[in-house]
C-alpha positions in Angstrom: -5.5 3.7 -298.3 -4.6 6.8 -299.6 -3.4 8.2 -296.2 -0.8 5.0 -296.0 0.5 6.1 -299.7 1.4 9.4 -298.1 3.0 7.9 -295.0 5.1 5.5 -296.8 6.5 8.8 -299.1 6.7 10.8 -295.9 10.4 11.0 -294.8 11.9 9.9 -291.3 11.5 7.1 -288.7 8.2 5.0 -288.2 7.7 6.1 -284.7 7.2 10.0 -285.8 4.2 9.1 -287.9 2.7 5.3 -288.1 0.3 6.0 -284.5 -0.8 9.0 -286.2 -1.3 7.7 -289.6 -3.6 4.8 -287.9 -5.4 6.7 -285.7 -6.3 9.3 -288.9 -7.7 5.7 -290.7 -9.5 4.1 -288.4 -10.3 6.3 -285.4 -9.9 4.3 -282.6 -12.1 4.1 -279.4 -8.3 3.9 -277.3 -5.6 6.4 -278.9 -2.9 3.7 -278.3 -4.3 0.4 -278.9 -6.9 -1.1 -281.6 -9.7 -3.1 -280.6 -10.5 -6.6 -282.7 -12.6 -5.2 -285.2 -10.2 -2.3 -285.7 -7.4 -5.1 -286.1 -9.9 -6.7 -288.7 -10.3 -3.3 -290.8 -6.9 -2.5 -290.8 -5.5 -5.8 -291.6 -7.5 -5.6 -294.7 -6.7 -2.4 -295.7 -3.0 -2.8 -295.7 -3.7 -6.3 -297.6 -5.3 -4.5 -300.5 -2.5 -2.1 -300.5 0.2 -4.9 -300.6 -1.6 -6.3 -303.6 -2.0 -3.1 -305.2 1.9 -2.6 -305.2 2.8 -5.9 -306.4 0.8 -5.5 -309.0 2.2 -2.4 -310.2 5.7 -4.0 -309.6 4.8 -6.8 -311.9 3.8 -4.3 -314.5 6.8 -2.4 -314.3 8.9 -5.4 -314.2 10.8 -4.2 -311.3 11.5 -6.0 -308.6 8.9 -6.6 -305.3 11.4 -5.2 -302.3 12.7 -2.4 -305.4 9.2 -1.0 -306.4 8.8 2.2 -305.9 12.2 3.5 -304.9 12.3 7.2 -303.0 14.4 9.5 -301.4 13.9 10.2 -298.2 15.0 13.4 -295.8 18.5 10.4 -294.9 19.2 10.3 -299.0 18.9 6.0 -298.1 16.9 4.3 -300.7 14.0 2.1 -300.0 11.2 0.6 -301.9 7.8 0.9 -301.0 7.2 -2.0 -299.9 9.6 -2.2 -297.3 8.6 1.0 -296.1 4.9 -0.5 -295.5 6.8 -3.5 -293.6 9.0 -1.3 -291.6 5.2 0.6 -290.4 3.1 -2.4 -289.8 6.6 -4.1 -288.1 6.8 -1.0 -285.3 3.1 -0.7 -284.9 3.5 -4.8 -283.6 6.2 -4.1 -281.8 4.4 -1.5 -279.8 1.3 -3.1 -279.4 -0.6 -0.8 -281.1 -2.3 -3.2 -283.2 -2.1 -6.8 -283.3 1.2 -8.7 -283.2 0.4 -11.7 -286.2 -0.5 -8.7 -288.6 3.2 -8.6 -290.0 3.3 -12.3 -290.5 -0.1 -12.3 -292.0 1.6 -9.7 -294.6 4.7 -11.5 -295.0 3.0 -14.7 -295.8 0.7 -12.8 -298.3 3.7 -11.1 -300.4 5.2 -14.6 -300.5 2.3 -16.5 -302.2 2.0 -13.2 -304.3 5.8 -13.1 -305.7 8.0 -15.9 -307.9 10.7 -17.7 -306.3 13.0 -14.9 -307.6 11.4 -12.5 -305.7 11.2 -14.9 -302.7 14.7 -14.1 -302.0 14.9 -10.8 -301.6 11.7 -11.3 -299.0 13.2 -13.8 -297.2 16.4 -11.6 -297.1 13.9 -9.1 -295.3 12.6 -11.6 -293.0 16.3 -12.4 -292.2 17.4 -9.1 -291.4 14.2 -8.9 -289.0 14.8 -12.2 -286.9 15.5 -10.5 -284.0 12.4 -8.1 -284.0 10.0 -11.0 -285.0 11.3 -13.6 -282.4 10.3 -10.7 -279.9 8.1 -13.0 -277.2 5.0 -10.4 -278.2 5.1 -11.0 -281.7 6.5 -14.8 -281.8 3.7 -16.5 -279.8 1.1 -14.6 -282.2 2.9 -15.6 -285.3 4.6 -18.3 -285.3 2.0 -20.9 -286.9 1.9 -18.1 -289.8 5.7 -18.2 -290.3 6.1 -22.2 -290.3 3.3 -22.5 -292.8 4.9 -19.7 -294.6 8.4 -21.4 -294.8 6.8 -24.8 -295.1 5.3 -23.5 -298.1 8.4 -21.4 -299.8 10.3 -25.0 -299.0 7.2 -27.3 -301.2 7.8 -24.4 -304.3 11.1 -24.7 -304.2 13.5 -27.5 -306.4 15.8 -29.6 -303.6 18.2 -30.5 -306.7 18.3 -26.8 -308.2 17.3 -24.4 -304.8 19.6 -25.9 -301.9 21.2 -23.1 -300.4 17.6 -21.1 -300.6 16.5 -24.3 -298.5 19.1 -24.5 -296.3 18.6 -21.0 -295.3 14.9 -21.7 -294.7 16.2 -24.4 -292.8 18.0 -22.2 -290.9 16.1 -19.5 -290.2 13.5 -21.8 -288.5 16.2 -23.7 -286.7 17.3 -20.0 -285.3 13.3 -19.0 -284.8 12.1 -21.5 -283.0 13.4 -22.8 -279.8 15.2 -25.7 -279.3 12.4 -27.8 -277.8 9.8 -27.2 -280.3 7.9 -30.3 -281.7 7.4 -28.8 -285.7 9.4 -30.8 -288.1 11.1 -33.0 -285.6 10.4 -36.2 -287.6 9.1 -37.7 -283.8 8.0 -41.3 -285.8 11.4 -42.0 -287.3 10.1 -41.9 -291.2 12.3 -42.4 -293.8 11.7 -40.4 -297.0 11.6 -43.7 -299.1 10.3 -41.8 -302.3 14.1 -40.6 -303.1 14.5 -43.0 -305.3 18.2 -43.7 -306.9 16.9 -44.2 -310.6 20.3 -46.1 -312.7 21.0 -48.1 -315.9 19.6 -52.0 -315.9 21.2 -52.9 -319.1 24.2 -52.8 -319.9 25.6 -50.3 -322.6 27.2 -51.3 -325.6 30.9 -49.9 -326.5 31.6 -49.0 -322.5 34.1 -51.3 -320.9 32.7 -51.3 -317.8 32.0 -54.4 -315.3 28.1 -53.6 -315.4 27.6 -56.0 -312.2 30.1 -53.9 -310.0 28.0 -50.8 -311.1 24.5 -52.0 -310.5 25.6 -53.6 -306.9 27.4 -49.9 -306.3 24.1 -48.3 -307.1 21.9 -50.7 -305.3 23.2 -49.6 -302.1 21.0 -46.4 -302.0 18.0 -48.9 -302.0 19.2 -49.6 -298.3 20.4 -46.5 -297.0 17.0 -44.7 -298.5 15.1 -47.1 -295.5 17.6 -48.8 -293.1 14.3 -50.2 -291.1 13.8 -52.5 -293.7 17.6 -54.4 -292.9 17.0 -54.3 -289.6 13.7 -56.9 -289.5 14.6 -59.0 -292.5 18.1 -60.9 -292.1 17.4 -62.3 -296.1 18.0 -58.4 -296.7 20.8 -57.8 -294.2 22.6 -60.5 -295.7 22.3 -59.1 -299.4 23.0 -55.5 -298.5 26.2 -57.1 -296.6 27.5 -59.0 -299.3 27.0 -55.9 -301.9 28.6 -53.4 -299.4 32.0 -56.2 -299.1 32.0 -55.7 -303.0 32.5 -52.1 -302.6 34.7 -51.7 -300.4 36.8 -54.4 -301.7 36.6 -52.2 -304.9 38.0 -49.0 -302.6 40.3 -50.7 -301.2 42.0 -52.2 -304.1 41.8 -49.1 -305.8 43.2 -46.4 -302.9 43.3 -42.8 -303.8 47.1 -41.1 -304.4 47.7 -37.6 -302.4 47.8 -36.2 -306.1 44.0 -37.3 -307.3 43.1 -35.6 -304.0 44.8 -32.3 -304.3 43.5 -32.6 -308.2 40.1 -32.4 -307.0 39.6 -29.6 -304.7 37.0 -29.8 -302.6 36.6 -26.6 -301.2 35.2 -24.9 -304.5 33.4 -27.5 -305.3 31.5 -27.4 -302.2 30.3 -24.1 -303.7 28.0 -25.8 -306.6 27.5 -28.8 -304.6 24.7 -30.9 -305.7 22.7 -33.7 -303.7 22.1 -36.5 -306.3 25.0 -37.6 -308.4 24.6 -39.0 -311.7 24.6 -42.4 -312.2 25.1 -43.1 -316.0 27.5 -45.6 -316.5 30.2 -43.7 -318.4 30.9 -41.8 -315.6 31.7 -44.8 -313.3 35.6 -44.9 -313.8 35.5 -41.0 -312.9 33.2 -41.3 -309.9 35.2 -43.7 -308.4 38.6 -41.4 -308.9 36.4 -38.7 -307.0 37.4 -38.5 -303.4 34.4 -36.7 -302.5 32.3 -39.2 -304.4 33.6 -42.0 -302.0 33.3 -39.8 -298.8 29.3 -39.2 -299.7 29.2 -43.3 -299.9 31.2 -43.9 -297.1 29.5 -42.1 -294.9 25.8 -42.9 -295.8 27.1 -46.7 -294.6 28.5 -44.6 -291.1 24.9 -43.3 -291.1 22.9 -46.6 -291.8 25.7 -48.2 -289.1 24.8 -45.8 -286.4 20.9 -46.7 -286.7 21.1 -49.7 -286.9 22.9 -49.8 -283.6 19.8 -48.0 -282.0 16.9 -48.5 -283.7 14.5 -48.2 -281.1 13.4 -48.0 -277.1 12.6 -51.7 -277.2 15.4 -55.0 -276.6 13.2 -56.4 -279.2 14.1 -54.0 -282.1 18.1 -53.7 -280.9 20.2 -56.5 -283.6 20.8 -59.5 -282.6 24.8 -60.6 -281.7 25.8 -61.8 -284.8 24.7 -58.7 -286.8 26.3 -56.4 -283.9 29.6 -58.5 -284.9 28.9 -57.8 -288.9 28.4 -53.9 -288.4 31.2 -53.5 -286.2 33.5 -55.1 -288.7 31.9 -53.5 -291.8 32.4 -49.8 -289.6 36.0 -50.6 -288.8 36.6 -51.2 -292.7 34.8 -48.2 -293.7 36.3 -45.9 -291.1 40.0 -46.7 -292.5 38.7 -46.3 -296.1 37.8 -42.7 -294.8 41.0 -42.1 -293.6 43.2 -42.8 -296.2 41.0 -41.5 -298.6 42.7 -37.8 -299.4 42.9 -34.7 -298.5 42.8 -35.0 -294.8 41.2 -38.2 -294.1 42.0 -38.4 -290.4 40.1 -35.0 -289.4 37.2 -35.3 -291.7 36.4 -39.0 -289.8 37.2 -36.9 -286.8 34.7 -34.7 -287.6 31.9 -36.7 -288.9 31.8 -39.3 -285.7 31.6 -36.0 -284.0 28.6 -35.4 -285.5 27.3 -39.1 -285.1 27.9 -38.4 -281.2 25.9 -35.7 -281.6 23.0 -37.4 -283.7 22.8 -40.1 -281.3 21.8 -37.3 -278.2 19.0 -35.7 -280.9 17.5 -39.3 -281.3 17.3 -40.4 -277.9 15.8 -36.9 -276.4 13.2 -37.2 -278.8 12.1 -40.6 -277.9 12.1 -39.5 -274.3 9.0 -36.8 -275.4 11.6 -33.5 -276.3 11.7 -32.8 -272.9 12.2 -28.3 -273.2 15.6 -27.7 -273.2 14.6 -23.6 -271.6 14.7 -23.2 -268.1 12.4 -20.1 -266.9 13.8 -17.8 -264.5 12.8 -18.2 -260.8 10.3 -15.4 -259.6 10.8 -13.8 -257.0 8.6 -13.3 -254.5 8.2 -9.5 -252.9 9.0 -9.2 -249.6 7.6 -6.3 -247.2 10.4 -3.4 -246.7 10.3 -4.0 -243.1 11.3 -7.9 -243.1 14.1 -7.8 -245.2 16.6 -9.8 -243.9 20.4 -9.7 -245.2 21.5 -13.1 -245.7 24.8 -13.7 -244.2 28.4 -13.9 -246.7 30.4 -17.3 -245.6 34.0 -15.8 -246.8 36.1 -17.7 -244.4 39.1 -18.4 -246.5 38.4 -22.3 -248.2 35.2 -24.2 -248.7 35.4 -26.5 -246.1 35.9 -23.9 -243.4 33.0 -21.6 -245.0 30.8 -24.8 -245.0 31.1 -25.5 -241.5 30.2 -21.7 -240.6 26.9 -22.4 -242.9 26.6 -25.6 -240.9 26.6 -24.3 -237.3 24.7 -21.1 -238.4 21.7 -23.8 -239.3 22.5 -26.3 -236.5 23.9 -24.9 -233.1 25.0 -27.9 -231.5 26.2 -29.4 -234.9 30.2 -28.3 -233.2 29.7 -29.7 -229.1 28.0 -33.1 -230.6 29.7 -35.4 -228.3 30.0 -38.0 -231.7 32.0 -35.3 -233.6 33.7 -34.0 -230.9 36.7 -37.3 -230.7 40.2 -37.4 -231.8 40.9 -40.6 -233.4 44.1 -42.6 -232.9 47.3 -42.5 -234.6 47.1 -45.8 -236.1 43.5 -45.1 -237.2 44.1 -42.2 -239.1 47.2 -43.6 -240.8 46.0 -46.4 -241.6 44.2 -45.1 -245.6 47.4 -44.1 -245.9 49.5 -46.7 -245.3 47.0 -49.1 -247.8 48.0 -46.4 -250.4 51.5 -47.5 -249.8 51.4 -51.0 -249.8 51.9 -52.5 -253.5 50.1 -55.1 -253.4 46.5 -52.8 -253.1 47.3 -51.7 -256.5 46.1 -48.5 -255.9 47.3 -45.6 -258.4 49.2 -42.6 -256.9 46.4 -40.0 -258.5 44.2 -41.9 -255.6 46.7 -41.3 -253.0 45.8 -39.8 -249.8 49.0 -38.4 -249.7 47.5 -35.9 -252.3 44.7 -34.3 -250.2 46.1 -31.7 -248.4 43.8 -31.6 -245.7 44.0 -34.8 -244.7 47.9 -34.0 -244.5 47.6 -31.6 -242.8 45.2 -32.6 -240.1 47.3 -36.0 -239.9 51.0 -34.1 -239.0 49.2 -31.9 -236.5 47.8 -35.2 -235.1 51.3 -36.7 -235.0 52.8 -33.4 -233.4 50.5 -34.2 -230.3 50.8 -37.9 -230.0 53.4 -39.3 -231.8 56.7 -36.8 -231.6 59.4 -39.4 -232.9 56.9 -40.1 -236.1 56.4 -36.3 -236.6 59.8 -35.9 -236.8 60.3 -38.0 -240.0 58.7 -35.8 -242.0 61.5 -33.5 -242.8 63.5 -36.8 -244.3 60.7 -38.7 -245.6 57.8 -36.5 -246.1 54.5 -37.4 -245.3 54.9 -40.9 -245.9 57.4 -41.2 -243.5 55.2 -39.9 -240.4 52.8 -43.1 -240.8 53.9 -45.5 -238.1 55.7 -48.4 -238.8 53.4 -51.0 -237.2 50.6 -50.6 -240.2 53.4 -51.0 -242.9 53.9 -54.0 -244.7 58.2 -55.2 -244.2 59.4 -54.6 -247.6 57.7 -51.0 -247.0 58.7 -50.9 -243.5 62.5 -51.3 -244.0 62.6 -48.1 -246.1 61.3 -45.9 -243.6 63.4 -47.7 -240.6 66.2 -45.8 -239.6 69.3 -47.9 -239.2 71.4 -49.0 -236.7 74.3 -47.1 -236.5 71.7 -44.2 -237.3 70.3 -45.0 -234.1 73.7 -45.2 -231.8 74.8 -41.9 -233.5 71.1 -40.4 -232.8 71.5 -41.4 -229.2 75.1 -40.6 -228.8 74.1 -37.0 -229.9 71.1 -36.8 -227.8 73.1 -38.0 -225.1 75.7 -35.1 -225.3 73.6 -32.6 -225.4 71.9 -33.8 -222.1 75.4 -33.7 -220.2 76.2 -30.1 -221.7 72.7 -28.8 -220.1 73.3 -30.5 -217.2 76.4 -29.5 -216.7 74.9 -25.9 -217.4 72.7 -26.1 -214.7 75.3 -27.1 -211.8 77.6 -24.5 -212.9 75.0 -21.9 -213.0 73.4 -23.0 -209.5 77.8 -23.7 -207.9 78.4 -19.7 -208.9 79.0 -17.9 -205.5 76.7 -14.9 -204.7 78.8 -11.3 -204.8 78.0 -8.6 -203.4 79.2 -4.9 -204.4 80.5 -2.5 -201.2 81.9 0.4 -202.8 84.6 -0.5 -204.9 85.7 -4.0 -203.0 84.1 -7.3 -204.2 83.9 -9.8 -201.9 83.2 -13.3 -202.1 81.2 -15.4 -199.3 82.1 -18.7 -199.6 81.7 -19.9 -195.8 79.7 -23.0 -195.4 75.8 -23.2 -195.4 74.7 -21.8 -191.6 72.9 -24.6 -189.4 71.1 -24.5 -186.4 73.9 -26.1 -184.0 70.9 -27.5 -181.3 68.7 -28.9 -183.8 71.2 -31.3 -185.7 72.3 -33.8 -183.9 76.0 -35.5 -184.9 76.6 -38.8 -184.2 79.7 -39.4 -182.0 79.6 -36.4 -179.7 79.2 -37.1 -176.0 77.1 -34.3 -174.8 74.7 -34.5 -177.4 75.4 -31.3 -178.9 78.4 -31.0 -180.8 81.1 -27.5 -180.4 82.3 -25.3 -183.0 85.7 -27.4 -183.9 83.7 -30.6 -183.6 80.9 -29.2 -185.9 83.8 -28.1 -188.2 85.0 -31.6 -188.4 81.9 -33.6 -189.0 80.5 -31.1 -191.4 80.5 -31.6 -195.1 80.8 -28.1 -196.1 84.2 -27.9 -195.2 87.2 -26.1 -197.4 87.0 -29.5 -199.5 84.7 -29.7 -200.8 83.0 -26.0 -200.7 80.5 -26.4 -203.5 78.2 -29.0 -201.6 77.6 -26.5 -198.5 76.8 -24.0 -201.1 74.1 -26.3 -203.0 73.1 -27.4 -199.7 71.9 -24.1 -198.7 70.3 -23.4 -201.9 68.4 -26.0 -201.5 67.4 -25.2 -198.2 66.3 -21.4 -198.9 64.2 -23.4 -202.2 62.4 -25.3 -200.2 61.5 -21.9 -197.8 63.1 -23.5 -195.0 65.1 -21.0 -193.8 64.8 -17.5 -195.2 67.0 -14.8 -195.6 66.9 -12.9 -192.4 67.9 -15.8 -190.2 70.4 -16.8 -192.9 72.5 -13.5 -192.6 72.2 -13.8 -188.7 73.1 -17.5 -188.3 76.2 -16.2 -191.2 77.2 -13.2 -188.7 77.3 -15.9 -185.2 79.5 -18.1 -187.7 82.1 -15.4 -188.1 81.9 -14.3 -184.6 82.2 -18.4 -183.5 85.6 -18.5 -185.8 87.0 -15.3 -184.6 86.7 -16.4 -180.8 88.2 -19.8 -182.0 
């Protein structure tokens, strides 16, 4: 014991010293870990020395956490105490020695100190959260610090002590995780020993109507146990008519924005108290109190929203009628909340928030408290030589990424025969053209015309298939490519072009079809030129013919001469252009080519010139 003394005086961090310190005590059979019995010998030990300096704090009348200031080598004071906590705490933390030893201390100095001293402990406890909700120390521990809190919570005054509660509360709350079982309330039991204790007589000299105050007051008879409305309708009806009292009272007497800003909230909230008082004389104030009627008005939100779920059974839900009296009686108190100042409308806001949220809490713990923690996936080890890397679909969009994935796992998912089909025109439209009939009813947030994809895929459809519909889309938009077939006539005539629409349409189209034909016999009429130094000459003779193989009607030998060929020919000086096309057409087809062409050209000119 005496070693520890010098440890706790001896300046610098735990980890330089406490292994040291321990091993020098108890000499372990391991350098870095104790066995049980070791835990055992220590653990008492350090008990003893606990005890030995709260008693020498009492005696001193100092303070438990203050006992025992020093200086150490960082000039930061710290009591002794602490110090020991601070040891034993990194010793757990380390698994030196074993993890519920802290607790075991913790829960010791507690039952040792007053309530006053109990504060600055639990302040120590606080400041340690993290450390002591370590996974090493919590599952050794835990038990010891729910029956410690439990206990701080029995010694402690619910009227005088709230805020040292609530931070109890807390703390556990913050400790434990969110699908642990301890202090859940599973059964549903209603603390029916907070009893509302009022005046039964009336008091002489206070003008006061007694039987509005001991119907006000004998609400808190009902909301203390709501199960007891639920099963007796004698009681429902009573605790109906007394509520309609009250809030016929409220409402008769409303609250001004004045009596509201009067009574300021906010710093009250800073002594607030859980039980009001209830003497008669204070019943004209109470009533002035907007937070008064708030706490009232929302213990009958409360009751209502139990009442409305009471259990997992049809047989405990209310019956119709009552379903009908607590939805009126919530509408009435809802409005009471919201005119009642400051802020009405945000604080009911707020509290069926929290009702929303009350009503999740009750159901998961009738469904068992199913664990809200989801424990990471292991993962299992793979040998070095089979790693695989798994392939990265990046392809631009989802629905092109997913059909990568999908023909990576299925080959033959893209040449399926089934999936391999274009639909029709009228098929794929026709979604489309129900979104545009009124009658459907269907809202333009629905619209097909919406999904891009299906746009998409629908005007490069119409580009193949259906060229005059696909050409609407620049005066229309999408709508205007579905065909006019699937649309009903009042639709139908907005998306029909009109008649003189049509004969300009055609007229145009028209045109331009006589320009480019035009084009084309102009280009193919131009006479070939050919370039002999610096001449230009121009052959514009007639198309050369075989004279025996063309026959000419009217000749008498059969074979027709030069002048008569001349005659009878259609490429004459005319009519030039038709020779010329003629021949074209002839040396297109292949059948003459361009060799016997120039020689049948030369016999021409040599036939003329002997003419």
């Amino acid at each position: 014991m005496e070693v520890f003394k010098r440890a706790i005086l001896q300046p610098g961090p735990p980890e330089s010293f406490a292994l040291q310190t321990v091993q020098e005590v108890i000499k372990p059979q391991k350098q870095t870990k104790l066995a049980q019995d070791e835990n055992l010998f220590l653990e008492n030990i350090l008990r003893l020395l606990l005890q030995e300096f709260v008693s020498a704090a009492f005696q001193c009348g100092e303070k438990v956490m203050q006992y025992g200031q020093s200086i150490d080598a960082n000039e930061t004071a710290q009591g002794h105490i602490p110090r020991l906590l601070d040891i034993v705490l990194y010793l757990c933390e380390k698994e030196h020695i074993e993890g519920g030893m802290i607790f075991q201390l913790l829960e010791d100095l507690t039952e040792m100190s007053t309530m006053k001293n109990c504060k600055d402990i639990f302040g120590y406890i606080e400041s340690k959260q993290d450390i002591l909700g370590k996974q090493e120390l919590f599952a050794r521990g835990k038990l010891v610090m729910l029956r410690t809190c439990n206990q701080l919570l029995r010694r402690l005054s619910k009227a005088n002590d709230v805020v040292f509660c609530g931070r109890i509360l807390m703390f556990l709350a913050h400790f434990f995780p969110l699908s642990e079982r301890s202090a859940l309330n599973i059964k549903g039991v209603f603390n029916t020993s907070n009893e509302t204790k009022y005046e039964k007589e009336p008091i002489e000299g206070i003008c006061i109507d007694f039987n509005f105050y001991e119907t006000f007051w004998g609400l808190q008879e009902y909301f203390s146990n709501p199960a007891s409305i639920s099963h007796s309708p004698i009681r429902w009806k009573k605790f109906t008519s007394s509520l309609s009292v009250v809030l016929n009272t409220f409402e008769a007497q409303p609250l001004s924005d004045e009596e509201g800003d009067a009574n300021n909230l906010e710093e009250e909230a800073v002594n607030f108290s859980i039980k009001y008082l209830t003497s008669s004389k204070l019943m004209g104030l109470e009533l002035k109190d907007p937070s008064f009627r708030r706490h009232v008005l929302v213990q009958c939100l409360i009751l209502f929203n139990y009442l409305k779920a009471p259990g997992k059974g049809d047989k405990d839900l209310p019956s119709e009628n009552m379903k009908d009296e607590i939805t009126s009686c919530e509408e009435r108190v809802k409005k009471l909340i919201e005119l009642t100042p400051p802020k009405g409308k945000e604080f009911l806001h707020k509290i069926e928030h929290i009702l929303e949220r009350e009503k999740n809490w009750v159901w998961w713990k009738r469904d068992g408290c199913p664990p809200y923690e989801k424990q990471p996936a292991e993962k299992k080890a793979v040998p070095d030589g089979s790693k695989k890397r798994k392939p990265r679909w990046r392809m631009g969009n989802k629905e092109l990424s997913q059909l990568w994935k999908w023909s990576d796992q299925n080959p033959s998912a893209l040449t399926d025969p089934q999936r391999v089909q274009t639909p029709s025109i009228m098929e794929y439209w026709k979604p489309l053209a129900d979104d545009m009939d009124p009658s459907a009813g269907i809202e333009a947030e629905y619209h097909h015309k919406n999904n891009r994809v299906y746009c998409w895929k629908g005007l490069r459809l119409s580009a193949r298939q259906d060229l005059e519909g696909f050409s609407k889309f620049t005066e229309y938009g999408i709508e205007g490519v579905v065909p006019l077939e699937l649309l009903p006539p009042d639709v139908r005539s907005k998306y029909q072009a009109k008649p003189n629409d049509r004969s300009k349409r055609s007229k145009k189209d028209e045109a331009k079809n006589n320009a480019h034909q035009a084009e084309e016999n102009q280009t193919a009429a131009t006479p070939a030129t050919e370039m002999d130094g610096e001449s230009i000459r121009t052959d514009t003779t007639a198309t050369p013919m075989e004279f025996d193989a063309v026959p000419i009607p009217g000749s008498q030998g059969g074979t027709s001469t030069s002048d008569e060929l001349q005659k009878n020919s259609p490429d004459t000086d005319n009519d030039p252009e038709a020779g010329q096309l003629e021949a074209d057409a002839e040396v297109e087809a292949g059948i003459i080519d361009e060799n016997d062409a120039d020689a049948d050209a030369d016999a021409d000119v040599d036939l003329d010139a002997s003419g």
